[in-house]
PAGUKOL-989542 format. One record per residue (C-alpha): residue in one letter; x, y, z. Coordinates in steps of 0.001 Angstrom, whole numbers, plus 524288, in hexadecimal, padded with zeros to 5 digits. Layout:
<vexmis>
aXYZ...
</vexmis>
This chain:
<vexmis>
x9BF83CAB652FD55x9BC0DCAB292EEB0x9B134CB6D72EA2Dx9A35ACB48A2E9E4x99E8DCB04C2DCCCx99224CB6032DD4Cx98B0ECC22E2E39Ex98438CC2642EFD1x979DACB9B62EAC9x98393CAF052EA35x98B63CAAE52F511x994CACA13E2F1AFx9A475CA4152EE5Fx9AC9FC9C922E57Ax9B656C96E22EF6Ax9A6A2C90092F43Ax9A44BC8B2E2E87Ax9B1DCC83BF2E6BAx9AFFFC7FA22F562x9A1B9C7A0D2F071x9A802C720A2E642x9B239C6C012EC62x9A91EC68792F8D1x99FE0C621D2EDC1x9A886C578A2ED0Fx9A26AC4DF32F64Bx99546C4F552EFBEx98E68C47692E6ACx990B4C50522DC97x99F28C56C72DE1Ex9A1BDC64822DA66x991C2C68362D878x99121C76A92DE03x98348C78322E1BEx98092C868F2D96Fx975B8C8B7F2E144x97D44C95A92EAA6x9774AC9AD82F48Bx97188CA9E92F10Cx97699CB0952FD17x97EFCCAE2D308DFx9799FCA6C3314A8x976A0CAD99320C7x9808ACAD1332D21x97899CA3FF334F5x97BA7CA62134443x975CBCA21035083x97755CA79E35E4Bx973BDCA16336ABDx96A2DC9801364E9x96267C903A3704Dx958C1C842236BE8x95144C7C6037664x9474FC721A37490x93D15C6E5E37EADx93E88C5EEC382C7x93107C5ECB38543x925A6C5EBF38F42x92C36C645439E75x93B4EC5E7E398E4x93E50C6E2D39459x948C0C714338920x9554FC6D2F38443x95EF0C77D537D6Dx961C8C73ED371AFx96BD1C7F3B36F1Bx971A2C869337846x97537C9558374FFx97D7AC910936574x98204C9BBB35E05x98801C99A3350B9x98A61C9F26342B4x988B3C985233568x9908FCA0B732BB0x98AABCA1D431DE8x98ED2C961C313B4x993E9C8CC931D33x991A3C7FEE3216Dx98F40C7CDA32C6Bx98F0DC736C3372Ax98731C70E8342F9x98D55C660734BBBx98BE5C5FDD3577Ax988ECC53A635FE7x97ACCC4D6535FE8x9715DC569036743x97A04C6300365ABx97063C6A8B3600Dx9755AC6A5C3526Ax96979C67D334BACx960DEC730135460x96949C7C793516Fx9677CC79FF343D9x958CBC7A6A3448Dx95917C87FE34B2Cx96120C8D9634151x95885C889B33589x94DBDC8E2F33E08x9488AC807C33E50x94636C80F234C4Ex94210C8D0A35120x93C18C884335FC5x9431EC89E336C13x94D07C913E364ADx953E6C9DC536A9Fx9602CCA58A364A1x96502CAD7F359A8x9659BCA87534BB6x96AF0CB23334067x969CCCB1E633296x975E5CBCB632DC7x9761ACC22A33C31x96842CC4EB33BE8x95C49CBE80342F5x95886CB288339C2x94BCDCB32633503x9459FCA61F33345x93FFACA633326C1x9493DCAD3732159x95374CA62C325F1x94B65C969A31FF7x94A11C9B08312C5x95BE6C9C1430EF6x95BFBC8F5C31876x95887C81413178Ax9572FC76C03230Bx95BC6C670C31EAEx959BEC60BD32B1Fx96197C53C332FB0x955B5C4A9D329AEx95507C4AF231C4Ex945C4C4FE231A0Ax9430AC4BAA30D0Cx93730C4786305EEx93945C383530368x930AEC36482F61Ax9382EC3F3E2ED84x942E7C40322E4D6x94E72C493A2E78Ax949A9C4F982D86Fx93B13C52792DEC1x93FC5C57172EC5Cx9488BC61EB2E6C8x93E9DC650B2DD1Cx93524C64DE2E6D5x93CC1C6D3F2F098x9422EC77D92E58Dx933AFC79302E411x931F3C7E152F262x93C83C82082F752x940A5C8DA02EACAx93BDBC9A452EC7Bx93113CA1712E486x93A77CAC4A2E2E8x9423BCA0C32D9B9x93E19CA3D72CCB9x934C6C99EA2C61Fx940E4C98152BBE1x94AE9C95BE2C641x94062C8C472CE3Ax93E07C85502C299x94B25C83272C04Fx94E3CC7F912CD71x942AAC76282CD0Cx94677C6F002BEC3x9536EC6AA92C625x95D10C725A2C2ECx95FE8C77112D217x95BE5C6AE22D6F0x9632DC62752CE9Bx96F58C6BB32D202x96D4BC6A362E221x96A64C5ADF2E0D1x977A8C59EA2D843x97ED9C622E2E1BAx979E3C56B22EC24x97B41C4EE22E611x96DEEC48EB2E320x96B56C4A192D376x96CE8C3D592D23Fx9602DC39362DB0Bx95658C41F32D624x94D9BC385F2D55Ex94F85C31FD2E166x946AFC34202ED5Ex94BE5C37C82F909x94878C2C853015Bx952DAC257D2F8F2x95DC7C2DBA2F91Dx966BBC2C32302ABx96BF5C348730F68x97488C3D863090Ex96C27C40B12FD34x95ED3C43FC30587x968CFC4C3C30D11x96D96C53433010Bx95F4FC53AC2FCDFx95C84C5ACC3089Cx965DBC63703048Cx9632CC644B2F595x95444C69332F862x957D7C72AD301EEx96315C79A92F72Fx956AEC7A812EE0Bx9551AC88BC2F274x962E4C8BB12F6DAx9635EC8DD7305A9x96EC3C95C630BF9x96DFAC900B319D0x96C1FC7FB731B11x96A7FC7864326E0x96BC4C6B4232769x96AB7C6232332D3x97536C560B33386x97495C541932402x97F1DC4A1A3269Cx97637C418F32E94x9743FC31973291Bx97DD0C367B31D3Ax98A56C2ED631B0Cx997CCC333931A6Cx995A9C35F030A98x989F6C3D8A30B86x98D3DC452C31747x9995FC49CC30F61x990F3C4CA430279x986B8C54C430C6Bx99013C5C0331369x99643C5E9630504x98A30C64113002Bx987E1C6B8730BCAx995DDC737430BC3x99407C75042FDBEx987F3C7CAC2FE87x98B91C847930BA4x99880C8742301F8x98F75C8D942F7A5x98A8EC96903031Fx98008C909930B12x97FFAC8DA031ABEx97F87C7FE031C03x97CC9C7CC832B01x97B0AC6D8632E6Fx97C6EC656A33BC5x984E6C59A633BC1x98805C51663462Fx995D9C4E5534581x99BC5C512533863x9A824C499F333B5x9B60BC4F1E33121x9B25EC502E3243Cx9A51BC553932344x9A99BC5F0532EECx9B245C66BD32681x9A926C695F31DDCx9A1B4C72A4324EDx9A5B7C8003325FCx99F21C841333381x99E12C7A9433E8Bx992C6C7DAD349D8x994A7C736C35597x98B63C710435F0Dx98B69C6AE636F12x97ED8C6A3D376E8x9797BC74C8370CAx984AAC7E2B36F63x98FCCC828E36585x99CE4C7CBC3697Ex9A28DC80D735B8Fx99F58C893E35034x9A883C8BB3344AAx9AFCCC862B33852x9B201C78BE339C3x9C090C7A76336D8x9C172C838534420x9BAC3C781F34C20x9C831C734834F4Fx9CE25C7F9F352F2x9C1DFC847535A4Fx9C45CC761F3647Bx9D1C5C7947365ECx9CEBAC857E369E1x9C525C816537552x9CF9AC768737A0Cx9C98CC6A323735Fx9D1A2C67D436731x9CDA4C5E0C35D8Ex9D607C542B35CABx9DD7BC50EB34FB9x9D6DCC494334480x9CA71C4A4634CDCx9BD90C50B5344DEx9BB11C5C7634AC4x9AC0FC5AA5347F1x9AD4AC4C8F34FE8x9B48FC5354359E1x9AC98C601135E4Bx9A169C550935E9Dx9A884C4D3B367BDx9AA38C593E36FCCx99DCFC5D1A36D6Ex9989AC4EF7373FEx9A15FC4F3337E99x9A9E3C43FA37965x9B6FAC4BA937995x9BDAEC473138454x9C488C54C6386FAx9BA1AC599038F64x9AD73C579939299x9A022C5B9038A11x99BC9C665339068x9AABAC6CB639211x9AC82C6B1B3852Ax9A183C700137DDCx9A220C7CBE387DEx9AF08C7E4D3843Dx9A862C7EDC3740Cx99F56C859837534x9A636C903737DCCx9B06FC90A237323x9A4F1C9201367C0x99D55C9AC437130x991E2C921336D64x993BEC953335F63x994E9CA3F33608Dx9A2EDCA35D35E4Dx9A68ECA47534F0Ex9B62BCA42E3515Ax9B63CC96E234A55x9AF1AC9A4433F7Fx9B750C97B5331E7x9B344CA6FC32BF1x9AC80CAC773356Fx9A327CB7E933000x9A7DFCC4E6333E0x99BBACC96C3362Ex99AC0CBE9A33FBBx9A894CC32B34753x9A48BCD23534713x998DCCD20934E21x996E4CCDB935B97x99007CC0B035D45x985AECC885367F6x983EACD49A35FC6x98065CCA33354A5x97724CC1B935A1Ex97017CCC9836242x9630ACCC58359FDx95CD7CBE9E35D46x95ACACB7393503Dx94A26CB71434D71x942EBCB00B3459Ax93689CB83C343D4x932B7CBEBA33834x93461CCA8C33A1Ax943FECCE7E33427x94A0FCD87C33D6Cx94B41CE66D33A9Ex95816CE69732F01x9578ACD9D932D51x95CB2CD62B31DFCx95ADDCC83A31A63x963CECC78D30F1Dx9614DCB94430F41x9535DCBBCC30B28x95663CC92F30386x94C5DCCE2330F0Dx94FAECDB703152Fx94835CE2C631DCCx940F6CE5FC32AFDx93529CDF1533012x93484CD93D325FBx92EC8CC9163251Dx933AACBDD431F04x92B0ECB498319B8x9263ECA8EF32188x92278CA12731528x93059C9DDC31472x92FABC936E309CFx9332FC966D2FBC8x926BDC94CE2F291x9185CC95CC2F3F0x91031C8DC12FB76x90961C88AE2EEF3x915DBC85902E89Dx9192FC7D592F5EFx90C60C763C2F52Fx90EE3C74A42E69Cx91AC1C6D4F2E981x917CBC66122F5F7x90BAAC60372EDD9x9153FC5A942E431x91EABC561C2EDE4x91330C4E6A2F3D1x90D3DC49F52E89Ex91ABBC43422E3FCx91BECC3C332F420x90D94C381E2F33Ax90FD6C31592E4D7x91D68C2C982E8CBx918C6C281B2F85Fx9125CC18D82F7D3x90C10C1B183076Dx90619C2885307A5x9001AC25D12F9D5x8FF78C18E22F64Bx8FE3BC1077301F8x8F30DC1BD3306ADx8EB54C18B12F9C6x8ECDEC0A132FB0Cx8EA74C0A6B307B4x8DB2FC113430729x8DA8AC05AB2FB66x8DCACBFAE9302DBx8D3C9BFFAA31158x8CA3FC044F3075Ax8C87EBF6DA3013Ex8CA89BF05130F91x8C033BF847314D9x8B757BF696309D1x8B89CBE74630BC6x8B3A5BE86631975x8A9C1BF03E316DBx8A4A4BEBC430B31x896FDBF20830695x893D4BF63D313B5x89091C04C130FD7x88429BFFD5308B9x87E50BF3E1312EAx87679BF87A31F02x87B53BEC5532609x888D5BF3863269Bx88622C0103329D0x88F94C0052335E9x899D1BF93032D7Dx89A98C032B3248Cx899B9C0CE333096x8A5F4C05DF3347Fx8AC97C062932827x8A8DAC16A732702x8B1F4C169333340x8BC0CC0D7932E77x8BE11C171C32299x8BEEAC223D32AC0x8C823C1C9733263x8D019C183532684x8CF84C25B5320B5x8D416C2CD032D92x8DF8BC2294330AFx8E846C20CF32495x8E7DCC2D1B32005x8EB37C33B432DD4x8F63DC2B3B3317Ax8FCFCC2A7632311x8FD59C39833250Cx90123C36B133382x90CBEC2E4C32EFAx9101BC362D3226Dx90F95C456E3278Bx9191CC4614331C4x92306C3FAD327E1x9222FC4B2032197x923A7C530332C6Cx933FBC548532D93x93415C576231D77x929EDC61EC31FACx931F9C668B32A6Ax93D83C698131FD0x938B3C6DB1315AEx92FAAC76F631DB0x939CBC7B2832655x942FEC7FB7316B2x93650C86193110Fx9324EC7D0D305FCx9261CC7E84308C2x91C71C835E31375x913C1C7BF831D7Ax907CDC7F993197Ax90C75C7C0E3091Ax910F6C6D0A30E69x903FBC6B3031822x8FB77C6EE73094Bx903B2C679830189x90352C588130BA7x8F5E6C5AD430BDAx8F2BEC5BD92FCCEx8FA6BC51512FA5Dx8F648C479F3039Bx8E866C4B972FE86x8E70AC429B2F2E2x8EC0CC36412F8F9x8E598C370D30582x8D8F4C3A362FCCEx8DBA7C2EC32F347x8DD68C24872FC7Ex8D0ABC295630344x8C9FFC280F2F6D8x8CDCEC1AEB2F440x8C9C8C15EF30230x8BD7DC1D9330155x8BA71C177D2F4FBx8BC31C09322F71Dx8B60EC077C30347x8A9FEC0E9F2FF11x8A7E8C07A62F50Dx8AB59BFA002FC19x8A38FBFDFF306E4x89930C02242FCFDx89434C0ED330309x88A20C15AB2FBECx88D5EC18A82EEBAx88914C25EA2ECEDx891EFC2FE32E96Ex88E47C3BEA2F40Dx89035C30322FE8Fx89D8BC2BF02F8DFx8A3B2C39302F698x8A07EC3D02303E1x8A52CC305D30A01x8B114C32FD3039Bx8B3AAC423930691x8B0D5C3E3A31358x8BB98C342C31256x8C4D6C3E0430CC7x8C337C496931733x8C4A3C3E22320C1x8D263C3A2E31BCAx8D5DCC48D631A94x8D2C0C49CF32930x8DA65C3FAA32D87x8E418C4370323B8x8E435C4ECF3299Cx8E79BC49BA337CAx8F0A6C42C2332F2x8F801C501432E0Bx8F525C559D33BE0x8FBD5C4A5F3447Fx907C6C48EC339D0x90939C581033B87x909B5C574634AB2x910ADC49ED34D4Fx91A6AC3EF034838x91781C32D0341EBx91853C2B7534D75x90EEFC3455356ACx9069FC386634AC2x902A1C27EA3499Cx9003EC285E357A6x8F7A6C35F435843x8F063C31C234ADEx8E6A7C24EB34F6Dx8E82EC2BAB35CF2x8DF0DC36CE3576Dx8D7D5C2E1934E26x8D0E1C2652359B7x8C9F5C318635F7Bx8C48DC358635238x8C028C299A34F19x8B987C287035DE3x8B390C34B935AFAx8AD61C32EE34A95x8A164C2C1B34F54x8A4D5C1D1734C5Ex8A075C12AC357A5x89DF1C1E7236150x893B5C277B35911x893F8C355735B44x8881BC34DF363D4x88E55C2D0236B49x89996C32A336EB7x89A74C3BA637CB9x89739C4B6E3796Dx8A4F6C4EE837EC9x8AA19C46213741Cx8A2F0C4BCA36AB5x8AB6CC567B36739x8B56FC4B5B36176x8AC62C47FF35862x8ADA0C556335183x8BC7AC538835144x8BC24C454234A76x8BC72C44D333CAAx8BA8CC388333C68x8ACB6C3BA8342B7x8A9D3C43AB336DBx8ADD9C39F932E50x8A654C2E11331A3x899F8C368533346x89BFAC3C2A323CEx89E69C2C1C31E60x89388C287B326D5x88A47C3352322A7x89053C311C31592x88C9FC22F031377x87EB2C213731ACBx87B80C324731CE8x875FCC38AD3118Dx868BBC2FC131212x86F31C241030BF3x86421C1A4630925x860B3C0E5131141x86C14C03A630F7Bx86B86BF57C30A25x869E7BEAEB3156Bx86D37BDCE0313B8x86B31BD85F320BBx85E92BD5B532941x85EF2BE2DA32F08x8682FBF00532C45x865F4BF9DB3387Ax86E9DC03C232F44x866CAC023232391x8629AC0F91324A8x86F3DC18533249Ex86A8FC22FD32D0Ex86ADEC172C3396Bx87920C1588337AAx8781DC263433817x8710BC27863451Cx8789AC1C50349FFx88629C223234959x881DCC307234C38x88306C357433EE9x87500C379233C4Dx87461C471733D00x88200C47F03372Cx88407C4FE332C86x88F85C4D053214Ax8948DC5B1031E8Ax897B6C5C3E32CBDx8A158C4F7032CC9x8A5ECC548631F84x8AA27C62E6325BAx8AF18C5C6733182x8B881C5494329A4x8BB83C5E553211Bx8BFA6C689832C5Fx8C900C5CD93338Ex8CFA7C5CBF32623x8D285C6B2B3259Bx8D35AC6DF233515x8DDDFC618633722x8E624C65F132B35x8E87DC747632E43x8EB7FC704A33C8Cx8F528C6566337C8x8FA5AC724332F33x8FBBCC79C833C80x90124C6CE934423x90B24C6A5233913x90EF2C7802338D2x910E4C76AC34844x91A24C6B873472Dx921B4C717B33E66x9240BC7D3C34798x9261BC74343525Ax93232C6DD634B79x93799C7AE234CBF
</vexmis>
């Protein structure tokens, strides 16, 4: 083996680098050595007697997922998880991302000690089998975007600039290939290059351990090659490169240096994928000649062998891999590994509290000490600098996006004008007091509708991008929840204006400027509310359940705001619902707002106008003795109450997917 070339900040040998360039040659760009080495060696990863089990739901129990794995992921390799559909491939994966962290029970160590969670996130990254990126922007803005959240404030403001004006970026996007579509957004660029995207923003900040799950799925022969390329080059320069794939081909199999295979939940082989062959002739089930040993163990693996049946057979593997405890097959195994007994090893359960046992030194982290914590704000940079740059990432989707912003605004244009047809000059005639009545109503329910179910609709698509880029610590919960809700501030306020506008004016209301600005602050808190809903069902459910829940919820708040049952009216043990309904509060403050406030006696041009006098129309509905700062508080606490329990509800689902 040739010497190191650098000191123990550096760990990558010559004999690598040569390796790295000659693997380069299937890539877009042949011989391009990606110069941004990793700054220490990856932690042994290991795993003993891992169990996962998921419930099936209401009196059906659980299903184990895993059953009692072991295993071993030695430093710089790549390596692959395999196995038939359903074998658990990409589970194990999430538990040892720390993805999923429910119904979880085993060891997990980090350099043969307990792995601690957040330490253990912040020198890893997670690209799962979906490729999670933001549609609207360019491959140039994404990086940028990303090296803005994702590199450390212990980077030096020189160093970040750099990093920022390109020159890192433009060296990971030529390494993958991608300088030539800087400009392009990624819902135009094909499979392979949102994979390698995937890829390119997570080497912004340089992991040492990636995961990713099937990053050969809906690729073609090509690409898979040029990913798989990319991948051994960088676990070459010194990373851990773990990724699930289903059933590799003769090609793409031998370029993987460790090979984990998984049956119904259990290890039948773990080892270089050059000792797969000897390890099935030494069980008794030989591979036969010219046959891929990848396609083969499958086979086995499915029960389609016809040498024995399933069950014998994958026994008969995983007693010979002792579930993945045995490292005879490994190409160099570690000493370390072969010197100490596998019990003796894994005799302190992994944890992952807080708290860092007693002698525990975290090189990774350059963290030594007893008792000590670790941080739970695990991502990089401030939470101002997060907001900073989620605000400009939203700012460029809401220009670039022709539904959530332009179709809103031309939408409140064209019901505005509609509604201002229908009810023309009917705020001013005392022969239409109960058409305009009406047409208070129809607003409200205008208002409440379109802007909860766009959110309804748009939120949860969100939801699995949030997921990632949560999940690798770009950027903190509480930083994304302040940044969606700035930014869908000005629109949703815009379009209200407009509508507000028009069909007051159509309608002619009373043109006096207290009435007007309150009609239309009422308007606004009105639309924040139901904004605001709208964030609390997309938090909780999916598209689909989320257009279901969202009139299902409407109705009784509209039964309950007053309109063709009036409050008086309604039974006392219903009364409490009225206090809920915002809607309640709502029409009251438009009502009180257009005929409250002792608005003078209204013009009549018919024989007889029984709401001539305003305060009639008042006693009539049961608004008489209302008072207009009460509706106005009301609405404003549903707008801050609903928004910090979506917060709470989003932050709930999120720990639920784990």
């Amino acid at each position: 083996m040739a010497a190191e070339v650098a000191t123990d900040d550096v760990w990558i040998q010559q004999e690598d680098l040569q390796q790295v360039a000659t693997s380069n040659n299937n890539l877009t760009n042949p011989g391009k050595v990606f110069s941004r080495k990793p700054l220490k060696k990856p932690p042994l990863l290991e795993f003993e007697d891992l169990r996962y089990t998921v419930p099936l739901g209401l009196n059906r129990g659980s299903k184990q997922i895993l059953k009692n794995v072991s295993g071993s992921f030695l430093p710089g390799s790549l390596v692959a998880i395999m196995g038939p559909s359903g074998a658990g491939k990409s589970s194990l994966l999430d538990i040892l991302t720390g993805y999923k962290v429910t119904g979880v029970k085993g060891s997990i160590l980090s350099d043969r000690q307990p792995r601690v969670l957040a330490a253990f996130r912040r020198i890893s990254c997670y690209i799962q089998q979906d490729d999670r990126l933001q549609p609207l922007l360019t491959i140039q803005e994404s990086m940028t975007l990303a090296a803005n959240l994702k590199l450390s404030t212990e980077v030096s403001p020189k160093e970040k600039q750099r990093t920022v004006n390109q020159e890192l970026i433009m060296e990971i996007l030529e390494t993958l290939g991608l300088e030539n579509h800087l400009h392009t957004r990624a819902s135009m660029l094909s499979g392979g290059q949102r994979k390698r995207l995937s890829i390119a923003l997570e080497l912004i900040n340089n992991p040492l351990i990636m995961f990713l799950d099937e990053p050969t799925t809906g690729l073609d022969s090509s690409s898979c090659t040029q990913c798989m390329q990319l991948l051994r080059s960088l676990a070459q320069q010194g990373r851990t490169i773990v990724c699930t794939i289903h059933q590799p081909s003769a090609s793409l199999f031998a370029l993987f240096s460790h090979v984990y295979v998984l049956a119904e939940g259990r290890c039948i082989y773990q080892g270089a994928n050059e000792k797969l062959v000897p390890f099935l002739d030494n069980i008794g089930l030989p591979c036969p000649p010219y046959n891929n040993p990848a396609d083969y163990v499958i086979e086995l693996a499915c029960g389609d062998s016809e040498s024995a049946s399933n069950l014998e057979v994958v026994n008969k593997m995983v007693l010979g891999t002792e579930n993945g405890r045995n490292i005879t097959w490994f190409k160099n195994p570690d000493p370390l590994m072969v010197s100490i007994s596998r019990s003796n090893l894994f005799a302190t359960k992994s944890s992952d509290d807080d708290d860092v046992p007693t002698g525990f030194c975290n090189r990774l982290l350059a963290f030594c000490g007893a008792g000590k914590k670790i941080d739970h704000a695990v991502q990089e940079t401030s939470q101002w600098n997060q907001i900073k740059v989620l605000l400009t990432r939203g700012y460029i989707k809401t220009k670039r996006d022709g539904t959530l912003t332009y179709m809103r605004l031309f939408v409140n244009i064209i019901v505005g004008v509609m509604l201002g047809c229908l009810f023309w000059s009917s705020g001013n005639q005392g022969s239409r007091v109960m058409e305009n009545y009406k047409l208070l109503f129809s607003i409200l329910i205008h208002l409440m509708m379109t802007t909860m179910m766009l959110t309804i609709l748009t939120f949860p698509m969100e939801m699995s991008i949030l997921l990632k880029e949560h999940f690798n610590r770009w950027y903190s919960l509480k930083s994304y929840f302040i940044a969606t809700m700035i930014v869908e501030l000005p629109i949703v306020t815009l379009g209200c204006i407009f509508f507000t506008v028009i069909i007051y004016v159509m309608s002619a209301q009373p043109m006096e400027w207290y009435r007007f600005l309150m009609f239309l602050l009422i308007s606004l808190l009105v639309t924040y509310v139901a904004q605001s809903i709208g964030l609390l069902i997309g938090a909780l459910f999916s598209v689909t359940n989320g257009t279901f829940i969202g009139p299902v919820i409407s109705v009784p708040l509209m039964m309950f705001a007053g309109f063709g049952v009036t409050l008086r009216d309604i039974p006392k043990y219903m009364v409490p619902g009225t206090y809920l309904s915002y809607l309640r509060y709502g029409l009251e403050g438009m009502v009180l707002t257009i005929y409250g406030g002792g608005r003078e006696t209204l013009d009549c041009n018919a024989r007889y106008c029984h709401y001539r006098y305003p305060n009639k129309l008042l006693m009539e509905v049961a608004m008489d003795e209302s008072e207009m700062y009460i509706d106005i508080i009301g609405l404003v606490l549903n707008v801050i109450l609903l928004r910090v329990i979506a917060f709470f509800c989003l932050r709930w689902k999120i720990k639920s997917e784990r």
